[in-house]
N, C-alpha and C positions, 0 to 999 in steps of 0.2 A: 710218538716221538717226543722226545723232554729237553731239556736243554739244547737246541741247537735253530740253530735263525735259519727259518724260513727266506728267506733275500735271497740266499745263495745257492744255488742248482745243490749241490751235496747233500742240503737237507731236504729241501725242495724235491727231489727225486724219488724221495723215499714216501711222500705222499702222492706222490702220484703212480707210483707202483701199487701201493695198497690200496687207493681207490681202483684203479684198474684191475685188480684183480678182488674186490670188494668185500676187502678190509677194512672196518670201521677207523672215522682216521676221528680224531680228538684232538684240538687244539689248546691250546691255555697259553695265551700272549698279553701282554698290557701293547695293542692297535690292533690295523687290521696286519695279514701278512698275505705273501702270496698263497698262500694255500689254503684260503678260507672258503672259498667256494667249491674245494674236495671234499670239506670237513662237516661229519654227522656229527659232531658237539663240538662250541666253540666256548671257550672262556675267555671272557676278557677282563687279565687279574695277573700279576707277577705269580711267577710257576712258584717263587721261592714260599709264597704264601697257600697256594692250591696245595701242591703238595703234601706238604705235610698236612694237613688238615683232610686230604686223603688218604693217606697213610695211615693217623689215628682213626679214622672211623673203617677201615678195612679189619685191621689186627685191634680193633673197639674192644 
C-alpha cells in the first residue's frame, strides 16, 4: 500500500487482509503507524523519497 495513512480503518484494512491471507505487507512511513506489527518490511523514510529511488533501481 503507497500513499494512504495507516490511522484510518480504510487503509488500515487493507493490511490486515493481506496479512490474514499472507501477503507480504511493506510499509514505508516517516513514525510508527498502526500496521507495523503486520508488516514483513518496514521503512522509516518519506515514501516521496523511497520511491523513487525504488523505481530507479527496478527499471536500473
Amino acid at each position: 500500500m503507497l500513499g494512504s495513512s495507516l490511522t484510518v480503518m480504510s487503509g488500515y484494512r487493507f493490511v490486515l487482509r493481506a496479512a490474514k491471507l499472507g501477503i507480504p505487507v511493506g510499509i514505508v512511513n516517516v513514525g510508527p503507524t498502526r500496521g507495523d506489527a503486520k508488516a514483513d518490511v518496514r521503512v522509516d523514510a518519506p515514501l516521496g523519497v523511497v520511491l523513487p529511488a525504488l523505481a530507479a533501481r527496478l527499471t536500473g
